[in-house]
C-alpha positions as CSV (number, residue, x, y, z in Angstrom):
1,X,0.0,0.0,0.0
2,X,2.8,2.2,0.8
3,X,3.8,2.0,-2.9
4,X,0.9,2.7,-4.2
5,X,0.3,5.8,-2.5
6,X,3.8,7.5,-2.8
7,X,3.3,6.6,-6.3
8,X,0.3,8.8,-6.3
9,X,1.9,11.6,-4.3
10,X,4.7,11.4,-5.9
11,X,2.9,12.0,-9.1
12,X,1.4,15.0,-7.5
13,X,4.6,16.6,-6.5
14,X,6.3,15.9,-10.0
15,X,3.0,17.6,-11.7
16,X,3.2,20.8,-9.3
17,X,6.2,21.2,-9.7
18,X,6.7,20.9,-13.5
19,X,2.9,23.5,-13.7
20,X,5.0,26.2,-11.3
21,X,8.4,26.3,-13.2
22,X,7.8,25.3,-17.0
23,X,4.1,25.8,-17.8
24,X,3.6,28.9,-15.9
25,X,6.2,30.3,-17.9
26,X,4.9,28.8,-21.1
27,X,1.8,30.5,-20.8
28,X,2.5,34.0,-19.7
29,X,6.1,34.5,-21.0
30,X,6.6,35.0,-24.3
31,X,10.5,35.8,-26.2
32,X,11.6,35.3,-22.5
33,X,9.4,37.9,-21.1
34,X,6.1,38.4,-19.3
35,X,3.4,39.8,-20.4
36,X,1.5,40.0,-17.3
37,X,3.8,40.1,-14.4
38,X,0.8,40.4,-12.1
39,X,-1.2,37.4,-13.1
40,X,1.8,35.5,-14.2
41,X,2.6,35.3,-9.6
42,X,-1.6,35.0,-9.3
43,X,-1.4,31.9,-11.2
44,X,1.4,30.6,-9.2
45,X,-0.4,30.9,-6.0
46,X,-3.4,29.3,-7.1
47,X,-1.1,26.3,-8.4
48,X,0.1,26.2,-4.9
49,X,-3.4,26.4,-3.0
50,X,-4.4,23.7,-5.1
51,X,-1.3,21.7,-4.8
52,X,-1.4,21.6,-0.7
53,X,-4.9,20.5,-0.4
54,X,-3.7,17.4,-0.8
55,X,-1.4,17.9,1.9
56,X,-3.4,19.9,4.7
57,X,-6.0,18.2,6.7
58,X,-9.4,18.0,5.2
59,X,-10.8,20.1,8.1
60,X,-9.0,23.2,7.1
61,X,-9.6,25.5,4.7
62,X,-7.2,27.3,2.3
63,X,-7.7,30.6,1.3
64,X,-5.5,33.9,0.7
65,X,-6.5,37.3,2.5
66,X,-5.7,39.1,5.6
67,X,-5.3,37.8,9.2
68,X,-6.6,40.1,11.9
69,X,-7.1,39.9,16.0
70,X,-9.1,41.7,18.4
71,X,-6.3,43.8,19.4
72,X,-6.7,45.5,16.0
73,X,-3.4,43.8,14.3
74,X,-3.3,43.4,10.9
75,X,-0.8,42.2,8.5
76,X,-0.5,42.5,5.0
77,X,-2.0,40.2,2.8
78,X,-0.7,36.5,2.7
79,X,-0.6,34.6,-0.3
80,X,-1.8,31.2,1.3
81,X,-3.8,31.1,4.4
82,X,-4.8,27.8,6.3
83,X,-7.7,28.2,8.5
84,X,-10.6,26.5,10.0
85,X,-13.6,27.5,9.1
86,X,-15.9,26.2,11.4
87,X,-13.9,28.7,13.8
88,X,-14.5,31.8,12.5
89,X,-17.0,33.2,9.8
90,X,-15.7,34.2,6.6
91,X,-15.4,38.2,6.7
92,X,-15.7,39.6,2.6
93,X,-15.3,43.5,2.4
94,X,-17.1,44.9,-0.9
95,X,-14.3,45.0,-2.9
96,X,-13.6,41.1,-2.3
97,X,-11.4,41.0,0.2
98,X,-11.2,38.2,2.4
99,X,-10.2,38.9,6.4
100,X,-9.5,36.0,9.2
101,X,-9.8,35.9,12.4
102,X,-6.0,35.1,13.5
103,X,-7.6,32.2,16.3
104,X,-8.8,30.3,13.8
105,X,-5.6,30.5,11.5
106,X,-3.1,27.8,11.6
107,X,-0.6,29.0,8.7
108,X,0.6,31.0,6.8
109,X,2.0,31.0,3.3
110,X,3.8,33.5,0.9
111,X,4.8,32.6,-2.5
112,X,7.5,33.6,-4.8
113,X,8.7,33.3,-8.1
114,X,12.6,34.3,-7.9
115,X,13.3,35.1,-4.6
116,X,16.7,37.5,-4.5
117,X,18.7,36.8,-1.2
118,X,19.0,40.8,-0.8
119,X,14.8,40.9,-0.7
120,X,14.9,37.6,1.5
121,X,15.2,39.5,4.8
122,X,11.5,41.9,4.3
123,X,10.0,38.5,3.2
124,X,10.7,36.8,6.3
125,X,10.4,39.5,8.6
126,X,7.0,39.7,6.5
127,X,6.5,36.5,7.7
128,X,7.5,36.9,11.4
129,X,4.7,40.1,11.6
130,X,2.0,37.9,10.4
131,X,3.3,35.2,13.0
132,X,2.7,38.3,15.7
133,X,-0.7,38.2,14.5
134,X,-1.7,35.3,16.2
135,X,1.1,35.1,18.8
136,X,-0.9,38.0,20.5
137,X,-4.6,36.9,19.7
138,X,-6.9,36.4,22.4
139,X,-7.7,32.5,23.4
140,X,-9.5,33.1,26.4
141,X,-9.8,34.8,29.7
142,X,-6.0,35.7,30.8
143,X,-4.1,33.3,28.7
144,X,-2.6,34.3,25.0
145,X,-1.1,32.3,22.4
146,X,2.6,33.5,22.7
147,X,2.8,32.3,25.9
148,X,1.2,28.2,25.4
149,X,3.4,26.9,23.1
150,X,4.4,25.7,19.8
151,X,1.4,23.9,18.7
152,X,-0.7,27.4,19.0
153,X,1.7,29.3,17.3
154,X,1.0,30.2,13.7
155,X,2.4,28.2,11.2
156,X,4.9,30.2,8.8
157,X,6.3,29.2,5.1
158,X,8.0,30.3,1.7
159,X,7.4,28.8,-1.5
160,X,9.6,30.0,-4.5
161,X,11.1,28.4,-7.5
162,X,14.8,29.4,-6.5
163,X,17.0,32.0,-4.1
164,X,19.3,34.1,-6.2
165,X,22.3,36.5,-6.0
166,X,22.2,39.8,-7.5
167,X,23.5,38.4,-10.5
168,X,21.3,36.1,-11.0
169,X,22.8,32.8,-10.5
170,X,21.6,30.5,-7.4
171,X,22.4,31.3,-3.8
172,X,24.8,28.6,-2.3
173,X,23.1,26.7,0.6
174,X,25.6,28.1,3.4
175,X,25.0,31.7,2.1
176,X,21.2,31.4,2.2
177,X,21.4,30.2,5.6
178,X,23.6,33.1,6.6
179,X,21.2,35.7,4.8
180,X,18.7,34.2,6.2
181,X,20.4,34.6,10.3
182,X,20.7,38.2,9.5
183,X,17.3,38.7,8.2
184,X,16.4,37.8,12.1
185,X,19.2,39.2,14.1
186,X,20.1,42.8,12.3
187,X,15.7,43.7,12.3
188,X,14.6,46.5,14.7
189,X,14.8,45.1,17.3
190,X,15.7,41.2,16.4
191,X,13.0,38.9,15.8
192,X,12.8,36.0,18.6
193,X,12.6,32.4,17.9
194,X,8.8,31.8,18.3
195,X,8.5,34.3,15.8
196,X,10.6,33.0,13.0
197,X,9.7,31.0,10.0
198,X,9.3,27.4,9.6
199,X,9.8,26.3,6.2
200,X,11.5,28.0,3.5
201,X,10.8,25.3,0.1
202,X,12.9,26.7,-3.1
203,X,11.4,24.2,-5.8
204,X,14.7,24.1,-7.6
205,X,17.7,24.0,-4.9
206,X,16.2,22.4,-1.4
207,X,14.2,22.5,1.9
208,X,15.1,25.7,4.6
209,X,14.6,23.9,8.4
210,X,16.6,23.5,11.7
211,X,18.9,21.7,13.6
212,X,20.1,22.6,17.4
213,X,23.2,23.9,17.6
214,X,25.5,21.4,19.8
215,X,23.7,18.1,18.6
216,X,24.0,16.0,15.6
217,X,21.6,17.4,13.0
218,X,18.1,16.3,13.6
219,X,15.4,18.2,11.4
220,X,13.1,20.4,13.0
221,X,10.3,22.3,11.1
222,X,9.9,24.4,14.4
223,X,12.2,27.0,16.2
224,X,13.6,26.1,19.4
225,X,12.3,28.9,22.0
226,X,15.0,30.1,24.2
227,X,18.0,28.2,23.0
228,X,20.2,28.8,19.8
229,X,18.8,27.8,16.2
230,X,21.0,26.4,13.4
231,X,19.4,26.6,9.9
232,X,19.9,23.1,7.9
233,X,19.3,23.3,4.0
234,X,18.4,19.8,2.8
235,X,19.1,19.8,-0.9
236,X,17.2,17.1,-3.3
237,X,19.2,14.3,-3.8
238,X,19.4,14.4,-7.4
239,X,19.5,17.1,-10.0
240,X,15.7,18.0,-10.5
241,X,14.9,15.8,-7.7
242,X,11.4,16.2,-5.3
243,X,12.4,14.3,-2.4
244,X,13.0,17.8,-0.7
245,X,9.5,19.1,-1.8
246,X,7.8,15.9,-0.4
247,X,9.8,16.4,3.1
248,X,8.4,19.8,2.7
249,X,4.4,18.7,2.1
250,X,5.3,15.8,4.6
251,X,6.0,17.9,7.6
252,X,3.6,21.2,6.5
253,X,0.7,17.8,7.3
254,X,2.1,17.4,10.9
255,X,2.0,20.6,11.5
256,X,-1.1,21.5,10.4
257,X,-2.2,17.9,11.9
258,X,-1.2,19.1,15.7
259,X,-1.2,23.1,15.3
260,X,-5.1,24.1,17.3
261,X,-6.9,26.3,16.4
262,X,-9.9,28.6,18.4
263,X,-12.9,29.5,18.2
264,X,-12.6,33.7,17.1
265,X,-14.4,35.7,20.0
266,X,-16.5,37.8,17.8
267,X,-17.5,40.6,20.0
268,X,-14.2,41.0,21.1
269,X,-13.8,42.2,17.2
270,X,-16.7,43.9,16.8
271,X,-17.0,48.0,18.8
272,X,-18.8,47.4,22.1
273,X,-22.3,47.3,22.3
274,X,-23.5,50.5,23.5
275,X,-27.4,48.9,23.7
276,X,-29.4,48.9,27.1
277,X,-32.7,48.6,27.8
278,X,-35.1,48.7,30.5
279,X,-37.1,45.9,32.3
280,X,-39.8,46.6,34.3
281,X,-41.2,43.7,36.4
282,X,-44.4,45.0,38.5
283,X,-44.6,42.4,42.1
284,X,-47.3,42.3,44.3
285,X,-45.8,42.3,47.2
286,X,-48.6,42.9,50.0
287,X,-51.8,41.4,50.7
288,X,-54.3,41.8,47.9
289,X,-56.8,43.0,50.7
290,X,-54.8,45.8,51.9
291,X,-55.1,49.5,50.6
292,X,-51.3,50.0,49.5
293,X,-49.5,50.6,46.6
294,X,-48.1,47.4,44.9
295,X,-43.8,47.4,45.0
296,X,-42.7,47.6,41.5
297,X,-38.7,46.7,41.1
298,X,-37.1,48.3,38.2
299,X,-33.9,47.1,36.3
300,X,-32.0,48.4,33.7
301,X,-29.5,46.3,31.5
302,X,-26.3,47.9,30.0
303,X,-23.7,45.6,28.0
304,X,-20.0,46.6,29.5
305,X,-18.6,44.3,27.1
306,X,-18.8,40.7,25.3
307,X,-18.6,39.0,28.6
308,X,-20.2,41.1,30.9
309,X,-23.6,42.7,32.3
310,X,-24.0,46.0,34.2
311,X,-27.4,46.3,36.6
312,X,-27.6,49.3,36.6
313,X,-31.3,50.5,38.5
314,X,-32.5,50.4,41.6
315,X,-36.1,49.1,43.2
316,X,-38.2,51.6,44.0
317,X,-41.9,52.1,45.1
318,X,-44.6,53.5,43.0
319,X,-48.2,53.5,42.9
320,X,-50.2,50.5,40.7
């Protein structure tokens, strides 16, 4: 069985990757120039959306948009978001724009065609501000995502077809994991572990991960918190190769598998309610018989917030 389903993964991966480098180009290059530089990278995204649904656990959706929290963070717009829909409702402005609620977003994807190693550091750190998204969203009464742990922590990734120098020839492995150590540590002010990527997949020369520094090389597709990172570049084993792209799709599933996800608290998002109204409950409180005014007790109801109720009245006495 095993056979028979790498053999249909593997067709998959082979397929993708051929549609994202050589029939892309085929269709909106022409003399060895594009003719539509912006839907030439829209059709690339798509192709990856619709290459990692067969990777990503049926439950989640995959979309592209912008991811939002109640503390009124937003990032720019990702190419490739992972969500869960039955978390959070889908938010559409009029002009089509499509906005998540950062609990019930798992990753995050951006996707490029060339990827220069001087324009490497604003994509990750691109990345890392859409991790703070979620790293600061709201998961319930005192308790935040940044301070749980890995599994709550959104998901980051960069898909791109290669990493080049200035000139235009590939970026050697050791260099990209040098650019990619000063992309963290020489931003204002340096961007901590639990806020750096966790894939970095160039189709054409390897797979971006990590390794703890002082042990023998085990691959991690998660930063360590608190302790020193090394970035390992595993390269495919043969020219053209995809065993790097299906370590890639393999571990993007076990993290989507484990990361959780929340349900978005959507009057946290929304301005307070300023609504109150009045309730009026009339009690007889003395003997039918008697010549007295009944005791009518009056409430009124104010919303504070999404979690709380102000009485705000008093009983009083008034004639029936």
């Amino acid at each position: 069985m095993k056979a028979v389903l790498n053999a249909v993964l593997d067709g998959k991966i082979k397929s993708f990757r051929n549609e994202f480098l050589d029939h892309a180009r085929d269709v909106f290059f022409e003399d060895g120039k594009t003719f539509h530089s912006g839907e030439f990278g829209l059709h690339r995204e798509k192709l990856v959306r619709r290459f990692l649904r067969s990777f990503v656990p049926h439950r989640l959706a995959i979309s592209t948009g912008f991811v939002v929290n109640s503390e009124n963070s937003i990032a720019t717009q990702a190419d490739v978001v992972i969500f869960d829909s039955a978390q959070s409702p889908l938010i559409e402005s009029d002009n089509d724009q499509l906005f998540f609620a950062a609990e019930a977003v798992c990753a995050i994807g951006e996707v490029k065609s060339c990827q220069t190693k001087s324009e490497l550091p604003e994509t990750l750190r691109k990345l890392a501000a859409q991790k703070q998204i979620k790293h600061l969203a709201w998961t319930g009464p005192a308790s935040r995502v940044g301070s749980i742990g890995n599994e709550k922590q959104l998901i980051t990734f960069l898909i791109c077809e290669e990493i080049r120098n200035s000139d235009r020839e590939a970026t050697a492995p050791d260099e990209i994991n040098k650019a990619i150590l000063k992309a963290y540590e020489e931003a204002t002010p340096p961007v901590p572990a639990e806020l750096r990527h966790n894939l970095v997949l160039s189709l054409k020369q390897g797979l971006g991960v990590y390794s703890q520094e002082g042990f023998s090389p085990t691959l991690r597709a998660v930063p360590y918190f608190g302790a020193p990172n090394q970035f390992m570049w595993v390269a495919p084993s043969e020219p053209n190769g995809t065993d790097h792209i299906a370590l890639f799709c393999a571990l993007l599933f076990d993290l989507t598998h484990k990361a959780e996800t929340f349900t978005a608290p959507m009057l946290k998002y929304m301005a307070t309610p300023r609504v109150s109204y009045s309730h009026g409950v009339q009690l007889n409180v003395s003997d039918p018989s008697e010549e007295r005014p009944a005791e009518v007790i009056k409430r009124q109801f104010e919303f504070k917030d999404g979690n709380d109720v102000a009485i705000l009245g008093a009983k009083s006495d008034a004639p029936s």
